[in-house]
Each structure stands twice: as C-alpha cells, then as structure tokens.
C-alpha positions, 0 to 999 in steps of 0.5 A: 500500500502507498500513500501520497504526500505533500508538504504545506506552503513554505515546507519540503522533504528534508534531504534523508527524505530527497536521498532515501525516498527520491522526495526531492519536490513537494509531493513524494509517494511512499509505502503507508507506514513510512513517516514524511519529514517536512521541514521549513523552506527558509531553515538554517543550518549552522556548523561552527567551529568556536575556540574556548581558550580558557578551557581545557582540552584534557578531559573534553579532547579523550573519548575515552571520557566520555562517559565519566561526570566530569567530562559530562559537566565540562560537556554540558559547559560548552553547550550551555555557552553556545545555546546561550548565545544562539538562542538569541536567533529566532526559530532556534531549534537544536545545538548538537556538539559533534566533536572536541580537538586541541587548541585550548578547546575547539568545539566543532557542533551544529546548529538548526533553526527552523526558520529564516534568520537575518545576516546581521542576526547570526553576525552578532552571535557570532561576534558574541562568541570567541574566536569562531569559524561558521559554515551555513546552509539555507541562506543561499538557495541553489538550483539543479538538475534533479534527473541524470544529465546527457553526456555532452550536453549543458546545464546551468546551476543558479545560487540565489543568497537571500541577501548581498553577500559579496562574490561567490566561489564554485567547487566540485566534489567528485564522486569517486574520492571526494576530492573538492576543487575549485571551479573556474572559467575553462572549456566547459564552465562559464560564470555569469551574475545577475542581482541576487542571481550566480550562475555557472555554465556547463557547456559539452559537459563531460563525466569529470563533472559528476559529483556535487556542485556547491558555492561558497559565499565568504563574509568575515570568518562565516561561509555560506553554502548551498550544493547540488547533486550533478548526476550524469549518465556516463558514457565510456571511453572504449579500447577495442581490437580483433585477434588476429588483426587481420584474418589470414584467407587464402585457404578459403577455410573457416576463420575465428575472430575474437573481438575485445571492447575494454572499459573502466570498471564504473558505477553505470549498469551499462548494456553491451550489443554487437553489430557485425554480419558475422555469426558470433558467441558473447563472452563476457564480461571479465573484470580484472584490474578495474578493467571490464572486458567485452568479447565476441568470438565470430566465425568467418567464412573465407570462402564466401568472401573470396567469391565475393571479393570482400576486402574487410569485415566489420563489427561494432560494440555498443554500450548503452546507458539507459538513463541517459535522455537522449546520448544514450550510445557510445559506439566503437568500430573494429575492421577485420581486413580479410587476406584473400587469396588475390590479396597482397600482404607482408609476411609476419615478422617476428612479433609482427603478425602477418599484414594486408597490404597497405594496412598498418599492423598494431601492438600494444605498448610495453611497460604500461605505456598508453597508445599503440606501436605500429608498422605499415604494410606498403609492398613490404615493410616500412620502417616501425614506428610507436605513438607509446606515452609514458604512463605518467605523462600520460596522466599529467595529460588527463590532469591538465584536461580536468584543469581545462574544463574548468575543474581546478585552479592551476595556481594551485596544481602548478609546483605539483605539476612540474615536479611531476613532469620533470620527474617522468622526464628522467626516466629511460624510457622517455628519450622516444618522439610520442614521449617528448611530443606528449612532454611538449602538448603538456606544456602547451596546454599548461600555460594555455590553462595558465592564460585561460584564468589569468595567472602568471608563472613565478620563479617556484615553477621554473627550476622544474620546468628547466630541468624538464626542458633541457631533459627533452634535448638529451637525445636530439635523435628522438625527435624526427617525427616517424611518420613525416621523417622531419624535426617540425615539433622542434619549432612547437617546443620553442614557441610553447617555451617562448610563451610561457616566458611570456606568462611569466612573472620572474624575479630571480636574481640567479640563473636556472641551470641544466645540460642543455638549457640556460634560463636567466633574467638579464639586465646588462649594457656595455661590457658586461654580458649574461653568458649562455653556453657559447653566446652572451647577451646585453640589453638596455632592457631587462629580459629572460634570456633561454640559451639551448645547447642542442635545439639548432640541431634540430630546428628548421634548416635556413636555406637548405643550410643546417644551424651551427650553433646556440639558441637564444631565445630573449623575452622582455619581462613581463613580455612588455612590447616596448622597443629593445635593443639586443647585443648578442655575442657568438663565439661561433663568429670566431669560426667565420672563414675569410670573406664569408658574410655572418648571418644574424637570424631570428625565428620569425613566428608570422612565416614560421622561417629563419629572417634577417630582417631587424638584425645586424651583424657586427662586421669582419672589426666585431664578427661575433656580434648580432644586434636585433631590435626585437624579441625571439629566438636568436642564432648566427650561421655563416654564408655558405659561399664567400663574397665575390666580386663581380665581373673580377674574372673578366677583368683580370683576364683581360687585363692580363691579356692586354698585358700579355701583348703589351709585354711581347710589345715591350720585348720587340721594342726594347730588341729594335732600339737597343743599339741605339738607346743604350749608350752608356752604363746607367741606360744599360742597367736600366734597360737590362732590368726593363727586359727581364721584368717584362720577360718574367711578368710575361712568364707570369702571367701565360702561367696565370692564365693557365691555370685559368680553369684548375679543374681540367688540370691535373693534380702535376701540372698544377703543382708544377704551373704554381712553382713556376708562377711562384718563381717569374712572381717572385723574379718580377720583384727582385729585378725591381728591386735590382733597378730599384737600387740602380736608380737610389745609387744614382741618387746618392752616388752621383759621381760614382757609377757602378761597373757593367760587370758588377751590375750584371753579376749581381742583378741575375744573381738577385733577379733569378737566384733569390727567386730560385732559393725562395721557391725551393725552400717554400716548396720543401718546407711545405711537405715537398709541394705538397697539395693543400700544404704548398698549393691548392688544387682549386686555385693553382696558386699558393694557399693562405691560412690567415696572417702569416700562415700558409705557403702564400706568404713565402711570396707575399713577405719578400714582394712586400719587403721589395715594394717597400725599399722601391717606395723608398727609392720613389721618395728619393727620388721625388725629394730630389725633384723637389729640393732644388741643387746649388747648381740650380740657376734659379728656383723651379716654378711650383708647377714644374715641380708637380709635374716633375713629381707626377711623370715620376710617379706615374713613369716609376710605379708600374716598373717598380711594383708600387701599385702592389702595396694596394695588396697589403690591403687587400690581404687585411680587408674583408670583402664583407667590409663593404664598399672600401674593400671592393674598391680596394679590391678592383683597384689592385686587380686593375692596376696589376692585370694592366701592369704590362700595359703600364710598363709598355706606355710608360718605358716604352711609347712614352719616352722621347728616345724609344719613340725616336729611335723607333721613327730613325729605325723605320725612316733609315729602313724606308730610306733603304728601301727607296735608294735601292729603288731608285738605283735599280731604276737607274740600272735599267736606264743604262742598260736600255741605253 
C-alpha cells in the first residue's frame, strides 16, 4: 500500500527524505507506514567551529571520557555557552556538539533553526562568541538538475543568497574520492551574475563533472553554502581490437575472430550489443584490474568472401546507458581486413603478425605505456614506428584536461605539476618522439590553462620546468617525427617555451641551470654580458634570456643550410612590447672563414622561417656580434659561399691579356732600339732590368692564365704551373728591386757609377737566384709541394691560412719587403725633384715641380711594383667590409692585370728616345728601301741605253 504526500506552503522533504525516498519536490509517494519529514523552506543550518581558550582540552579532547561526570559537566559547559548565545536567533531549534580537538578547546557542533534568520542576526552571535569559524546552509538557495544529465550536453546551476553577500566561489566534489576543487572559467564552465542571481555554465559537459556542485559565499570568518547533486549518465571511453588483426584467407577455410571492447570498471549498469554480419558467441564480461572486458568470438567464412571479393569485415560494440535522455550510445568500430587469396600482404615478422597490404599492423605498448606501436604494410615493410606515452605523462595529460574544463585552479596544481613532469622526464624510457611530443602538448596546454584564468608563472615553477626542458634535448635523435621523417615539433617546443616566458612573472636574481638549457633574467649594457653556453647577451632592457645547447640541431634548416650553433631565445619581462635593443655575442663568429658574410637570424613566428630582417651583424672589426631590435629566438650561421666580386674574372683576364701583348710589345721594342738607346752604363742597367721584368711578368702571367680553369688540370701540372708562377712572381720583384737600387745609387752616388760587370753579376744573381732559393725552400718546407700544404688544387696558386700562415706568404713577405725599399727609392727620388741643387740657376716654378713629381710617379710605379702595396690591403680587408674593400679590391686587380700595359706606355711609347729611335729605325729602313729603288731604276736606264 502507498500513500501520497505533500508538504504545506513554505515546507519540503528534508534531504534523508530527497536521498532515501527520491522526495526531492513537494509531493513524494511512499509505502503507508513510512513517516514524511517536512521541514521549513527558509531553515538554517549552522556548523561552527568556536575556540574556548580558557578551557581545557584534557578531559573534553579523550573519548575515552566520555562517559565519566566530569567530562559530562565540562560537556554540558560548552553547550550551555553556545545555546546561550544562539538562542538569541529566532526559530532556534537544536545545538548538537559533534566533536572536541586541541587548541585550548575547539568545539566543532551544529546548529538548526527552523526558520529564516537575518545576516546581521547570526553576525552578532557570532561576534558574541570567541574566536569562531561558521559554515551555513539555507541562506543561499541553489538550483539543479534533479534527473541524470546527457553526456555532452549543458546545464546551468543558479545560487540565489537571500541577501548581498559579496562574490561567490564554485567547487566540485567528485564522486569517486571526494576530492573538492575549485571551479573556474575553462572549456566547459562559464560564470555569469545577475542581482541576487550566480550562475555557472556547463557547456559539452563531460563525466569529470559528476559529483556535487556547491558555492561558497565568504563574509568575515562565516561561509555560506548551498550544493547540488550533478548526476550524469556516463558514457565510456572504449579500447577495442580483433585477434588476429587481420584474418589470414587464402585457404578459403573457416576463420575465428575474437573481438575485445575494454572499459573502466564504473558505477553505470551499462548494456553491451554487437553489430557485425558475422555469426558470433558473447563472452563476457571479465573484470580484472578495474578493467571490464567485452568479447565476441565470430566465425568467418573465407570462402564466401573470396567469391565475393570482400576486402574487410566489420563489427561494432555498443554500450548503452539507459538513463541517459537522449546520448544514450557510445559506439566503437573494429575492421577485420580479410587476406584473400588475390590479396597482397607482408609476411609476419617476428612479433609482427602477418599484414594486408597497405594496412598498418598494431601492438600494444610495453611497460604500461598508453597508445599503440605500429608498422605499415606498403609492398613490404616500412620502417616501425610507436605513438607509446609514458604512463605518467600520460596522466599529467588527463590532469591538465580536468584543469581545462574548468575543474581546478592551476595556481594551485602548478609546483605539483612540474615536479611531476620533470620527474617522468628522467626516466629511460622517455628519450622516444610520442614521449617528448606528449612532454611538449603538456606544456602547451599548461600555460594555455595558465592564460585561460589569468595567472602568471613565478620563479617556484621554473627550476622544474628547466630541468624538464633541457631533459627533452638529451637525445636530439628522438625527435624526427616517424611518420613525416622531419624535426617540425622542434619549432612547437620553442614557441610553447617562448610563451610561457611570456606568462611569466620572474624575479630571480640567479640563473636556472641544466645540460642543455640556460634560463636567466638579464639586465646588462656595455661590457658586461649574461653568458649562455657559447653566446652572451646585453640589453638596455631587462629580459629572460633561454640559451639551448642542442635545439639548432634540430630546428628548421635556413636555406637548405643546417644551424651551427646556440639558441637564444630573449623575452622582455613581463613580455612588455616596448622597443629593445639586443647585443648578442657568438663565439661561433670566431669560426667565420675569410670573406664569408655572418648571418644574424631570428625565428620569425608570422612565416614560421629563419629572417634577417631587424638584425645586424657586427662586421669582419666585431664578427661575433648580432644586434636585433626585437624579441625571439636568436642564432648566427655563416654564408655558405664567400663574397665575390663581380665581373673580377673578366677583368683580370683581360687585363692580363692586354698585358700579355703589351709585354711581347715591350720585348720587340726594347730588341729594335737597343743599339741605339743604350749608350752608356746607367741606360744599360736600366734597360737590362726593363727586359727581364717584362720577360718574367710575361712568364707570369701565360702561367696565370693557365691555370685559368684548375679543374681540367691535373693534380702535376698544377703543382708544377704554381712553382713556376711562384718563381717569374717572385723574379718580377727582385729585378725591381735590382733597378730599384740602380736608380737610389744614382741618387746618392752621383759621381760614382757602378761597373757593367758588377751590375750584371749581381742583378741575375738577385733577379733569378733569390727567386730560385725562395721557391725551393717554400716548396720543401711545405711537405715537398705538397697539395693543400704548398698549393691548392682549386686555385693553382699558393694557399693562405690567415696572417702569416700558409705557403702564400713565402711570396707575399719578400714582394712586400721589395715594394717597400722601391717606395723608398720613389721618395728619393721625388725629394730630389723637389729640393732644388746649388747648381740650380734659379728656383723651379711650383708647377714644374708637380709635374716633375707626377711623370715620376706615374713613369716609376708600374716598373717598380708600387701599385702592389694596394695588396697589403687587400690581404687585411674583408670583402664583407663593404664598399672600401671592393674598391680596394678592383683597384689592385686593375692596376696589376694592366701592369704590362703600364710598363709598355710608360718605358716604352712614352719616352722621347724609344719613340725616336723607333721613327730613325723605320725612316733609315724606308730610306733603304727607296735608294735601292731608285738605283735599280737607274740600272735599267743604262742598260736600255
């Protein structure tokens, strides 16, 4: 027999009635002899702590006690004091002390009033009480759902205080441990308020919202509470699999499948169902470990699908939760590929089982690892890859999830959950790509969480957060992606790193410190520098600076080039937007070859490549210095190629070839004339150095030119074209110099002349035996002319290490030790134009003395290598010290390549005796030619007569 009950105006069904009877509205049927509790609408229920600290704990505080009259006194005591004071509120119903603890004596009890009771009211008994801490139920109303709530689906909970009690605080309790966590904007929860009115929004909840939803209203030392049931019809998260895999029929025999749909073990009663053509028996289901497993045992005709050709079979388990409203199902999907006998497939491999082409054959991972290992199945087998996470990561993942619903505070979670993962981080089985992949999507999610409810990382987190970071660059080897073979996650890791830089807070005053990641905050100017590995920071501004020892590895390549050396990534603190100023100093600059441009890079976020732009480097005076203007990750690389000059080749070339026919020229000319320009000893040594600096230049340079081309010539032949390049070089030199000291003894010894003899002995031995000597010794030093150690098969020529290094400067050290006393000559003789003789009968107009000096110049350079010092020059400057070094370096090509020309202009067309003797030369010739003409022609008349 049943009765059906309701409560009056302004009553309802006591919560023992709402959980034991389902009476949780204002009517309830119920069996006839069952007692109904109603109670006022507006009770209040109050559980207080109160501190008496004038009494004592030792008898109120031992249960054992109890019993006794003393404790019974003491008992009675306590109530009479607080039932004194709570009396005072209106409707006061009851006053039950539920527990005594040390402290003096902290009484935790509860009272009931059976009607409303103003805040001011319970104010002043509470401010008549010692030192007391209140928690209320019925002054805020909350309202709930009563029924199950559709996973997937959204709800709002409504707390309605009975007054302005100031702002409001939501927790979950879950149902499983208990457990109460705050409750804060996240994916799936939202706050709005109206007057009197808080609302939290559930949006797609999920089953982590189960349990009871309670807000908190706080006012001095009293909280007001109100908490609902949320229940929720749970659906399950479902693993299946078929064993085999794949179902082997070539045979056309018949085949069993065992198909498996695993699931947590839960509180819901859910029912099972299988959907598969196939014919199957139910097994099941098998509990183990909190692990519900579902089986089907289905049989397959391979026969009939190799005459129906059918590729793959199907089945699908479905749990259903019937009380659930409308998402009532939750379905998963197992494929059977079927090996027909047509069918290709890759045989098994050890524990790979056999596999239908183009399929992937899965495991499941080793020591309790979530996820699967996989191996394709694509005309035979490729290479094996795993998406296996480390258990515990894989729990910090679920973690953060709950954290992004909206279920938790990471403020408070944050020391935790770094420590937690820095711990999974140094295990051995972390070095894989699904563990850092995992390690890299925890710290995303983390700082996206952290932005989500506005909080900021502080310097707790970040000795933790190093550790766990530089761990993940351990084994750069492990980060190419199995499927995609690229390092891409390499670019995530940084940006997530730069971004919880970005949400940072940091004070810290020193450096956090790992193997392969440096965290520090710098402020630095002028000399002195944040060192970070082999690169050092200063900045007018105060920044975080992240150097990685191994991430360049790793990172996206800049121009097909991979990076060489540290990152460093800089963050303005508090990621402030202000314009900076970054001076970076690699050591990796050190490194920079000659000539070669150093690249300052930076990791530009918007094209997700390496730029330039907005960077600096220091120049071949500073090579390790980067300047950049803005924030990111910074490194420095160097040019692949060397800077060249254009159109340098065609110039020299054609100027050697100009110089090559100005020097047979010469020659001829010289062979034409010297009867009749050399007529005393001075103009005999001078005209004798003049030949053989033509002779060996244009030895010289038919070498040079043949070697024009290194890469058609034999590794001999080009040892054997840069001894004799070395040799006429160096010849050229020191018959300068023989004519060098010709003109300065005439200078200075006016009056006594050197002997022919002697000049001659001497000038072959300086212009042809030095030379000789300086090769010889060059070429044996240097391994006997070995290649790469005397010569380089890319140029034929002498090689250059740097100052003072390499087999270049046995050339190189002697011409400009000439070049220097042949500019002393110059000047001698430039002095001597200036200063005028006693002899003189006048002094020299200004003009004719600039002229003087000019001819002098420009008549002496070429024939004693004064144009060569330009090459003292061109050995200090660097091409990237842009345009002096250009100029330099096209100044010297020019005047060098032409030097034949020169020498032709200047000695020989130019000066009045060669010219005249030229014209006498050529005039006698005609003149012969004309008077045995004209004697012929008076032959014949005499004849004809």
């Amino acid at each position: 027999m049943y009765k059906d009950c309701s409560c009056m105006v302004n009553y309802t069904y006591s919560e023992e009635m709402c959980k034991t009877y389902g009476c949780c509205n204002d009517t309830c049927r119920q069996k006839v002899n069952d007692i109904a509790v109603c109670l006022p609408k507006s009770r209040v229920s109050i559980n207080g702590f109160t501190t008496f600290a004038n009494e004592s704990c030792i008898l109120l505080c031992d249960p054992s006690k109890q019993n006794t009259k003393e404790y019974q006194d003491n008992n009675e005591k306590i109530i009479k004091m607080l039932a004194e004071k709570y009396s005072t509120l209106k409707n006061f119903d009851s006053l039950i002390i539920n527990s005594y603890r040390s402290g003096s004596v902290i009484v935790n009890y509860t009272v009931q009033v059976m009607g409303s009771v103003t805040l001011n009211q319970l104010e002043n008994v509470t401010n008549s009480l010692p030192a007391s801490d209140l928690k209320t139920t019925g002054f805020v109303v909350i309202e709930g759902p009563h029924d199950p709530i559709d996973i997937d689906s959204s709800v709002n909970i409504i707390c309605r205080p009975k007054e302005v009690m100031g702002e409001v605080r939501w927790y979950l309790i879950d149902e499983w441990n208990k457990k109460k966590t705050e409750i804060t904007t996240g994916q799936e929860a939202d706050f709005k308020y109206n007057f009197l009115e808080d609302i939290v929004q559930l949006n797609h909840i999920s089953g982590s919202w189960k349990g009871s939803i309670q807000c908190v209203y706080a006012k001095g030392s009293i909280q007001h509470t109100a908490s609902t049931v949320l229940d929720i019809a749970l659906l399950p998260e479902i693993q299946a699999k078929s064993t085999p895999q794949f179902s082997d029929c070539r045979n056309n025999q018949f085949k069993k499948a065992t198909i498996e749909c695993k699931i947590s073990k839960s509180t819901e009663n859910y029912t099972v169902t299988w959907n598969t053509a196939l014919s199957f028996t139910e097994i099941g289901p098998e509990i183990q470990d909190n692990v519900l497993t579902y089986k089907a045992e289905a049989i397959i005709n391979c026969e009939s699908y190799n005459i129906n050709r059918n590729e793959t079979l199907n089945v699908a388990c479905i749990f259903t939760n019937k009380r659930a409203k409308y998402n009532q199902n939750k379905t998963q999907k197992v494929e059977i590929p079927a090996i027909l006998s047509s069918s290709k497939f890759c045989e098994g491999d050890g524990v790979w089982p056999i596999t239908k082409n183009n399929y992937t054959a899965i495991l499941p991972c080793e020591n309790s690892a979530v996820g699967s290992q996989m191996k394709l199945c694509n005309e035979g087998w490729k290479e094996e890859f795993s998406t296996c996470v480390n258990l515990e990561l894989n729990s910090i993942k679920k973690d953060i999830e709950i954290l992004n619903k909206g279920i938790g505070l990471i403020k408070n979670d944050a020391d935790g959950l770094f420590v937690r993962i820095k711990d999974s981080t140094t295990v051995e089985t972390f070095n894989s790509y699904a563990n850092i992949n995992a390690s890299v999507g925890i710290f995303e999610a983390l700082n996206k969480v952290s932005k989500q409810q506005s909080n900021q990382w502080n310097d707790t987190v970040m000795p933790n957060f190093v550790s766990a970071i530089s761990n993940a660059l351990n084994k750069t080897d492990s980060w190419n992606n199995p499927e995609t073979k690229n390092t891409y996650l390499s670019v995530t890791y940084l940006q997530t790193i730069e971004n919880i830089i970005r949400n940072s807070n940091l004070t810290m005053s020193q450096p956090q410190k790992s193997n392969n990641v440096k965290l520090e905050v710098c402020n630095k100017t002028g000399d002195a520098h944040c060192s970070n590995f082999n690169a050092s920071i200063s900045t007018d501004n105060r920044v975080v600076v992240v150097a990685f020892r191994n991430l360049h590895e790793i990172l996206p390549k800049y121009e097909t080039r991979p990076l060489e050396t540290t990152i460093l990534s800089v963050t303005t603190v508090n990621n402030k937007t202000n314009p900076i100023s970054v001076q970076m100093m690699f050591d990796h600059g050190e490194d920079r070859l000659r000539n070669h441009e150093m690249y300052c890079l930076f990791w530009d976020e918007h094209n997700n490549t390496w730029s330039k732009d907005g960077c600096t480097w220091g120049g071949a005076e500073n090579q390790k210095l980067c300047t950049c203007t803005h924030n990111s990750a910074f490194t420095i690389m160097m040019s692949k190629n060397a800077e060249t000059l254009p159109y340098m080749k065609e110039l020299t070339y054609a100027g050697l070839g100009v110089s090559i026919v100005s020097l047979v020229l010469c020659l001829i000319i010289e062979f034409l004339v010297w009867d009749t320009v050399v007529k005393s000893d001075i103009s005999n040594f001078r005209h004798v150095a003049l030949v053989n600096i033509s002779f060996c230049l244009l030895m010289a340079h038919c070498g040079f030119l043949a070697t024009s081309d290194p890469t058609v010539i034999h590794s001999n032949w080009c040892s054997i074209l840069t001894v004799f390049k070395h040799f006429f070089f160096l010849a050229v030199f020191f018959w300068m110099l023989c004519l060098s000291v010709v003109l300065l003894h005439q200078m200075i010894f006016v009056f006594d002349q050197l002997r022919k003899k002697v000049f001659l002995v001497l000038s072959i031995t300086v212009g042809y035996v030095c030379p000789l000597i300086c090769v010889a010794t060059t070429f044996i030093t240097f391994e006997n002319g070995q290649e790469d150690k005397y010569y380089s098969k890319e140029t034929c020529w002498l090689i250059y290490r740097g100052v003072l290094k390499g087999s270049l400067f046995s050339f190189v050290i002697p011409a400009l030790t000439i070049v220097m006393v042949n500019l002393f000559t110059l000047v001698v003789v430039i002095m001597k134009i200036v200063t005028p003789t006693v002899s003189d009968s006048k002094a020299r107009d200004n003009k004719d003395v600039a002229k003087g000096m000019i001819k002098t110049i420009v008549f002496l350079s070429p024939v004693l290598g004064i144009t060569w010092l330009l090459g003292i020059l061109v050995l200090y400057l660097d091409l990237t010290q842009k345009p002096f070094a250009q100029i330099v370096s096209y100044a010297f090509t020019l005047f060098n390549s032409l030097q034949g020309f020169l020498i032709l202009l200047t000695n020989c067309l130019v000066e009045k005796k060669v010219r005249d003797a030229l014209q006498k030369r050529f005039q006698s010739k005609q003149s012969v030619n004309a008077k045995s003409e004209s004697s012929g022609k008076a032959t014949s008349s005499v004849m004809m007569k």
